[in-house]
C-alpha positions in Angstrom: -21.4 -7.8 -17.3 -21.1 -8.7 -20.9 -18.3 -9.6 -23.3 -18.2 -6.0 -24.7 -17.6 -4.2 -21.0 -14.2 -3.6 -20.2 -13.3 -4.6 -16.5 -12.4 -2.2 -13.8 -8.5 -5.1 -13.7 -8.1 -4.6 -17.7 -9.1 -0.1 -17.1 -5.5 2.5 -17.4 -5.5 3.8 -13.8 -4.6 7.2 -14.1 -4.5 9.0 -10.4 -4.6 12.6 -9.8 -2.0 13.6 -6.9 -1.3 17.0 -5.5 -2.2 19.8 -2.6 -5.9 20.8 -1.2 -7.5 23.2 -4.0 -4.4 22.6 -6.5 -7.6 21.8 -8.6 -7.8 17.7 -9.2 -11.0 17.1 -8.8 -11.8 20.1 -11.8 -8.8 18.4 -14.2 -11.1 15.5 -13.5 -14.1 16.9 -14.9 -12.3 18.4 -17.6 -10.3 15.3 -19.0 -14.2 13.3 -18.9 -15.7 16.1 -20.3 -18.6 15.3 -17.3 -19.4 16.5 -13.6 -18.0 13.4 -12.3 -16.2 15.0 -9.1 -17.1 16.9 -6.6 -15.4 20.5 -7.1 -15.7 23.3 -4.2 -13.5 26.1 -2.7 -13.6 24.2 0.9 -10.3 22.6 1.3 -10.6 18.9 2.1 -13.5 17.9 -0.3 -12.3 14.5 -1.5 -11.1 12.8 1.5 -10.6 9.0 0.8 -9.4 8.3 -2.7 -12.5 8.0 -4.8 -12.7 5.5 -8.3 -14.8 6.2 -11.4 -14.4 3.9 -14.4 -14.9 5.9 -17.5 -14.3 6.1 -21.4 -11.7 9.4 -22.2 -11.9 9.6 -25.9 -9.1 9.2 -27.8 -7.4 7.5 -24.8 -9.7 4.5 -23.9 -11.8 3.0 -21.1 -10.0 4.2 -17.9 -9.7 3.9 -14.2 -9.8 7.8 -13.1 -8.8 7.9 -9.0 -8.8 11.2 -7.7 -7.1 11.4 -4.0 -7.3 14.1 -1.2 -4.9 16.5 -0.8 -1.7 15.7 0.3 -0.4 18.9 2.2 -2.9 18.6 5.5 -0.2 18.1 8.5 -3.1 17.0 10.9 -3.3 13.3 12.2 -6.9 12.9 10.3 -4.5 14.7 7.4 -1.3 12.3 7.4 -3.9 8.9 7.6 -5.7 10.5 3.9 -2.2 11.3 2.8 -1.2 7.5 3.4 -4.7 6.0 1.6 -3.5 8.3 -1.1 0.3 6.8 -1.6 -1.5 3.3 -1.3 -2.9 4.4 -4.5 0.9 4.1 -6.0 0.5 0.3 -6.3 -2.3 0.1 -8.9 -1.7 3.5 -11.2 -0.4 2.9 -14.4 0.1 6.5 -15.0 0.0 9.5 -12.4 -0.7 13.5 -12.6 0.2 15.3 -10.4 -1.6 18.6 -10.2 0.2 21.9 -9.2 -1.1 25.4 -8.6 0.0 27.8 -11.1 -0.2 30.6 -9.1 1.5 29.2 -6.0 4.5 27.3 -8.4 6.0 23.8 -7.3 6.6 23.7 -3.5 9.3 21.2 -1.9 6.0 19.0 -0.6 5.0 18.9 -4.7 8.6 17.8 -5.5 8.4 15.2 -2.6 4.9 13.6 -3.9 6.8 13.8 -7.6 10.1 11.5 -5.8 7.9 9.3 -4.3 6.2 8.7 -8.0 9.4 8.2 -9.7 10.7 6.1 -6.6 7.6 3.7 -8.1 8.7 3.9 -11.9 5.5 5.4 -12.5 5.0 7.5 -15.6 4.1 11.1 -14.7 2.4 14.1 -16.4 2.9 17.4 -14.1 0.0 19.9 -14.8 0.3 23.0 -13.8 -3.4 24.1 -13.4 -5.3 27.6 -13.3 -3.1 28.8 -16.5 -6.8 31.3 -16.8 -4.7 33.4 -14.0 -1.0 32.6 -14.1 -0.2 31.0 -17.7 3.4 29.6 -18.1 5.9 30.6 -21.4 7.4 28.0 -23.1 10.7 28.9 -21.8 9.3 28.1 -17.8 8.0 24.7 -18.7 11.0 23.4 -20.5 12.7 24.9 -17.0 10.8 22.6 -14.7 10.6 19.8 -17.3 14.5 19.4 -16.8 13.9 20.2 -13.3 12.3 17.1 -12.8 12.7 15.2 -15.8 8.9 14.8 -16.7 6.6 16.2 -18.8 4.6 19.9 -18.0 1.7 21.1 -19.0 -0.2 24.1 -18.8 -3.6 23.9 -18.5 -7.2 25.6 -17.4 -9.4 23.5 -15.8 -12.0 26.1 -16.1 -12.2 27.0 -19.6 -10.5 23.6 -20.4 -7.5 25.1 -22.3 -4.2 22.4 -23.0 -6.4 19.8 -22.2 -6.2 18.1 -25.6 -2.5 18.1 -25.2 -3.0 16.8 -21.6 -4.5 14.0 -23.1 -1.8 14.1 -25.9 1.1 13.7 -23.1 -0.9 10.4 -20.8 -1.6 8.9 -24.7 1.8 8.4 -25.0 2.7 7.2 -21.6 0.0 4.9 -21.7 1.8 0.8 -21.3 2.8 -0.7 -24.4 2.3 -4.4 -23.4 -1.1 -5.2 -24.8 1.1 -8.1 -27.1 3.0 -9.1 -24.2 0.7 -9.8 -21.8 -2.4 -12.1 -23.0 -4.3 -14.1 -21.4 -4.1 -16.9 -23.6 -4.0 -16.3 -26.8 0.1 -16.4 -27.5 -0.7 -19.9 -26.6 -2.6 -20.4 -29.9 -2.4 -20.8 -33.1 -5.9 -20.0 -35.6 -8.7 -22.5 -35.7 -7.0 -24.2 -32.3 -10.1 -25.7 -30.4 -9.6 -24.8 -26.3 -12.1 -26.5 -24.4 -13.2 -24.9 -21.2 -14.8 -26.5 -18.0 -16.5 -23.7 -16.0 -19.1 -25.1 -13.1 -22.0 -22.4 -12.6 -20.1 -20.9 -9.4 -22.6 -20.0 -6.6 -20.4 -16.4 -6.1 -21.5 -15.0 -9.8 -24.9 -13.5 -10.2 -27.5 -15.1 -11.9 -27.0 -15.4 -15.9 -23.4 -14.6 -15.5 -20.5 -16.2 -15.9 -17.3 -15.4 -13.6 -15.1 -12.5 -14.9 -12.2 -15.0 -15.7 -14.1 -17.0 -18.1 -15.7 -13.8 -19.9 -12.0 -12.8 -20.3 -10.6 -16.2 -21.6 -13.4 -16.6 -23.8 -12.6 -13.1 -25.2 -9.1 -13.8 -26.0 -9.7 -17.3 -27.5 -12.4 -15.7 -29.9 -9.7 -12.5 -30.5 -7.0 -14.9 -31.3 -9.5 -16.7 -33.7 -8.9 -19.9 -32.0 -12.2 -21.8 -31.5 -13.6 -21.9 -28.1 -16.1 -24.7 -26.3 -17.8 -24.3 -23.0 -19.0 -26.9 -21.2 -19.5 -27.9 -17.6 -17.2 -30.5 -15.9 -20.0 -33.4 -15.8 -20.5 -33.0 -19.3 -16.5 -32.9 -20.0 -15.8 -36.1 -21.0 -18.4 -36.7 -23.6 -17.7 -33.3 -25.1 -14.2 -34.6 -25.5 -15.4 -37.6 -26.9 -17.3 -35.6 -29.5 -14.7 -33.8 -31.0 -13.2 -34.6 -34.5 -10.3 -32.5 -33.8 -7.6 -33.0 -30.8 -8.4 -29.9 -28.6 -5.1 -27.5 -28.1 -5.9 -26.8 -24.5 -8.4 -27.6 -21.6 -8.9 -24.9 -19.1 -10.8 -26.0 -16.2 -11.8 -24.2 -12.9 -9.8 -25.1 -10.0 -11.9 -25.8 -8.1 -13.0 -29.3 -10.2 -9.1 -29.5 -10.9 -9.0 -32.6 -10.1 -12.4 -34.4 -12.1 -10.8 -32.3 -15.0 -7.9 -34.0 -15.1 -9.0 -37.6 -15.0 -11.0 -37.0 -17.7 -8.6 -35.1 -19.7 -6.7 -37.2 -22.1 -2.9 -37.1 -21.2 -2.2 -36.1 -24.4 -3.9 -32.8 -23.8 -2.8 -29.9 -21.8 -4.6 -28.9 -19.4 -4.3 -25.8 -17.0 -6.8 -23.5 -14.6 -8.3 -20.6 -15.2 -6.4 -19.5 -12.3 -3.0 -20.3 -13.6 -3.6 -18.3 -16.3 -4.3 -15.0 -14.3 -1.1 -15.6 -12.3 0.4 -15.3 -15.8 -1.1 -12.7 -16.9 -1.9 -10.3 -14.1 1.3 -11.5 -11.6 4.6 -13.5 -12.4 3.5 -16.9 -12.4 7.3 -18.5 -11.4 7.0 -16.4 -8.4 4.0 -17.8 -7.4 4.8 -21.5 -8.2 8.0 -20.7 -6.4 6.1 -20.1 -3.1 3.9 -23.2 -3.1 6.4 -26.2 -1.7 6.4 -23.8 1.5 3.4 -25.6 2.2 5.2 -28.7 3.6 7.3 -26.9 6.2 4.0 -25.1 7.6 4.3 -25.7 11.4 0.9 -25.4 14.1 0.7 -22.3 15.2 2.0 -20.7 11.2 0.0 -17.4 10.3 -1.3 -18.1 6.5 -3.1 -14.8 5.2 -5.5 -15.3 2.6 -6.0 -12.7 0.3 -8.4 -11.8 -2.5 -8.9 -8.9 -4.8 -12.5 -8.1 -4.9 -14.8 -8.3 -2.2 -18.3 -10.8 -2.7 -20.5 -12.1 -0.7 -19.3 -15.7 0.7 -21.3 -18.7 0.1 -21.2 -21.5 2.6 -18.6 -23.2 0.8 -16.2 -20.6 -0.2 -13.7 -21.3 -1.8 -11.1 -18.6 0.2 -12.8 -18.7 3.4 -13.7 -22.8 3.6 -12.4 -25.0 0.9 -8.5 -24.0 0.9 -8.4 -23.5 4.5 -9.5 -27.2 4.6 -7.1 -28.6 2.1 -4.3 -26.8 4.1 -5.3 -28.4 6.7 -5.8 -31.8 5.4 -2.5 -31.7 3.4 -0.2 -30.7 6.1 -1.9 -32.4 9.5 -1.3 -29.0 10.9 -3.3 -26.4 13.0 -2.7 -23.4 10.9 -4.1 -19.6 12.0 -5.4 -18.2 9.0 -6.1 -14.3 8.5 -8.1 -12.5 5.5 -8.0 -9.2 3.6 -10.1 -8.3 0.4 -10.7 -5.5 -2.1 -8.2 -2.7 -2.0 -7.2 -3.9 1.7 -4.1 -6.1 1.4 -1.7 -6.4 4.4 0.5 -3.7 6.4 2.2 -6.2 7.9 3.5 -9.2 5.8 6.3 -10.3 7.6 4.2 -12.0 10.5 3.0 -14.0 7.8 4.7 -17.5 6.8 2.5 -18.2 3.5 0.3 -15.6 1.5 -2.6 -17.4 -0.6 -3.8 -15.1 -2.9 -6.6 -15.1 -5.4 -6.2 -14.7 -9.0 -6.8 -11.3 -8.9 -8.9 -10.8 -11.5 -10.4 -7.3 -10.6 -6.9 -5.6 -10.1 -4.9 -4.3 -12.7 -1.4 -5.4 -13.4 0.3 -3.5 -11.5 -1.8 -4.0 -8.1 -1.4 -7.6 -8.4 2.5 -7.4 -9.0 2.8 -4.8 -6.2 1.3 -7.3 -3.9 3.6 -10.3 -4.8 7.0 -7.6 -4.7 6.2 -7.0 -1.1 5.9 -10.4 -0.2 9.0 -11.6 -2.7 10.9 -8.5 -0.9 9.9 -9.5 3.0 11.0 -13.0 1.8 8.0 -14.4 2.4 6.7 -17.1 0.0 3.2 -16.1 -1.9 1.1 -18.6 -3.9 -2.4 -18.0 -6.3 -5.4 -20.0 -5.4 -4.8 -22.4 -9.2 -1.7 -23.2 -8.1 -1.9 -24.0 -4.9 -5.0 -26.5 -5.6 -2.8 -28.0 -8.3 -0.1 -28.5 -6.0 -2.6 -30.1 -3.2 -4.4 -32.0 -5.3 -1.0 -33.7 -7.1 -1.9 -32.4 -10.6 0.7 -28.8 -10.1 3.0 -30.3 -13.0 0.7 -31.6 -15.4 -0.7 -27.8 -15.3 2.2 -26.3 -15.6 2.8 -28.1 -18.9 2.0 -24.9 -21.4 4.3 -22.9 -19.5 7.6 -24.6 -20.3 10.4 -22.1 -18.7 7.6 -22.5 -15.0 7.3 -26.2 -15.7 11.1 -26.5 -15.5 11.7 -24.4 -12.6 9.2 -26.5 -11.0 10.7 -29.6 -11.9 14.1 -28.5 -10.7 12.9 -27.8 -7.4 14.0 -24.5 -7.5 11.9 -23.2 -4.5 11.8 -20.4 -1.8 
């Protein structure tokens, strides 16, 4: 992956709800302008929610997830219906496609509650206007009807398309400012020193997607960024003419990081920062101190966002398992989910670890930790909860005043 390619995490998820043959999988092809889904008159064609990353010009490098239909009654039926309302926690904006010449049925306005019930944005299209086209007078109807946009459209001869894309332009989020990586922690020509080891999990040539990110922003915010590995950190610091602003080190060397790091320099994870940006890091420094009350026999579910092929010292599956264990003299029973698989169940769960969930959007990750924060059960990143094993949690909390002080006040779950 280079610099220039925009992650599937960073991607507008747009997902296309609606009934068997309402016409998604065409609205698809005609938003992309390309044959990207499968389109037939056999009910049923898409069956598990499929995911194509794509650019839609003027909108932007997207997510497109087209689901099955939602109106099949049998039990094969309501177990694609559920896959498809999982999609809910990681779409940024939904359409929900309706049948012009069968009209909104109860079962549409249902899926449309259940969108809104999720603050989601939503774009109702009303498709196959090339045999029942809509007046003016009928969509302003339903658009107070269900207080959301309608539009009329043709997948076919790809009429009120452009103003398709019109209506998701302006319901696209409005929070590129607000949510950086870290660049509102800089200030031009600040020098940020990063310690990345070569991890064994990214492929040859690469470096992992958090440090392609954090490099991006540094260089974006025209701060000046230095990579170098965590053997050579010391000297590098040594080197420098100016007082770096930041380190960022990987968490996993959190500890060699900091004893070479001056303490007159901040220093955070790379980890830490994701929490930030892609969850709500107090929530997730909140659920660390559970860690001392962990009892033998405690269910801890580890959770990460992608899926990868695990090394022999993984750091999910081996090395924080092992620190749990060392840290709290306790048999713990840990449990794992990855990729789009989180948990049905989080209640029977004492402690969720989670990664830094760097290949879901926003929303997924933030969906993740509101079921957890809602069930009452305390959730913690993998940055933090090294910092916090490794007696170093405060020190890496420093750029993050407000965090840092909730922290410090011992204002825990």
């Amino acid at each position: 992956m280079s610099l220039n390619t925009t992650p599937s995490g960073e991607r507008v998820h747009i997902a296309l709800f609606g009934k068997t043959n309402a016409g998604k999988s065409s609205i698809i092809n005609a938003l992309t302008n390309q044959e990207i889904s499968i389109v037939s008159d056999v009910k049923g064609t898409t069956t598990d929610p499929v995911y194509k990353a794509i650019e839609i010009l003027p909108i932007g490098p997207c997510m497109i997830i087209d689901t099955a239909g939602l109106d099949d009654e049998s039990e094969l039926g309501e177990s694609r219906k559920k896959k498809s309302l999982e999609v809910l926690t990681k779409t940024n904006i939904a359409l929900m496609v309706i049948d012009s010449t069968i009209g909104i049925t109860e079962n549409d306005k249902d899926i449309i509650s259940k969108i809104k019930e999720k603050k989601i944005p939503i774009v109702c299209i009303f498709n196959k206007a090339d045999e029942k086209s809509m007046t003016k007078e009928e969509i302003a109807d339903i658009e107070k009807e269900i207080s959301s946009p309608v539009v009329s459209v043709s997948a076919l001869n790809k009429s009120g398309i452009d103003n398709l894309k019109g209506k998701i332009i302006e319901l696209l989020p409005d929070d590129e400012d607000k949510f950086k990586l870290v660049g509102d922690l800089l200030s031009p020509g600040d020098i940020v020193v990063l310690v990345t080891p070569i991890d064994k999990a990214a492929p040859k040539g690469r470096l992992i997607l958090p440090q392609q990110q954090t490099i991006r922003d540094i260089i974006e915010s025209d701060a000046i960024a230095i990579v170098t590995k965590e053997h050579e950190l010391r000297e590098t610091l040594e080197n420098l003419k100016k007082k770096p602003k930041l380190v960022i080190t990987d968490s996993q060397v959190f500890l060699k990081a900091s004893a070479d790091t001056p303490k007159d320099i901040m220093l955070t994870s790379f980890s830490i920062l994701q929490a930030r940006y892609k969850g709500d890091l107090i929530e997730l420094v909140k659920g660390v101190k559970v860690l001392e009350s962990l009892e033998d026999g405690d269910n801890v579910l580890i959770s990460e966002g992608c899926t990868h092929h695990r090394q022999c010292d993984d750091i999910g599956s081996v090395k924080i398992p092992r620190w749990v264990r060392q840290m709290t003299g306790k048999q713990i029973n840990f449990e794992y989910s990855s990729g789009n698989t989180f948990t049905e169940d989080v209640k029977k769960y004492k402690l969720i670890i989670h990664c830094g969930g760097c290949m879901l959007n926003r929303m997924a990750m933030l969906s993740r930790i509101e079921s957890a924060v809602k069930h009452e059960i305390p959730i913690v990143n993998y940055g933090v909860l090294i910092g916090y094993v490794q007696g170093i949690l405060e020190r890496a909390l420093e750029p993050f005043p407000l965090v840092k002080e909730i922290y410090d006040n011992g204002d825990f779950i």
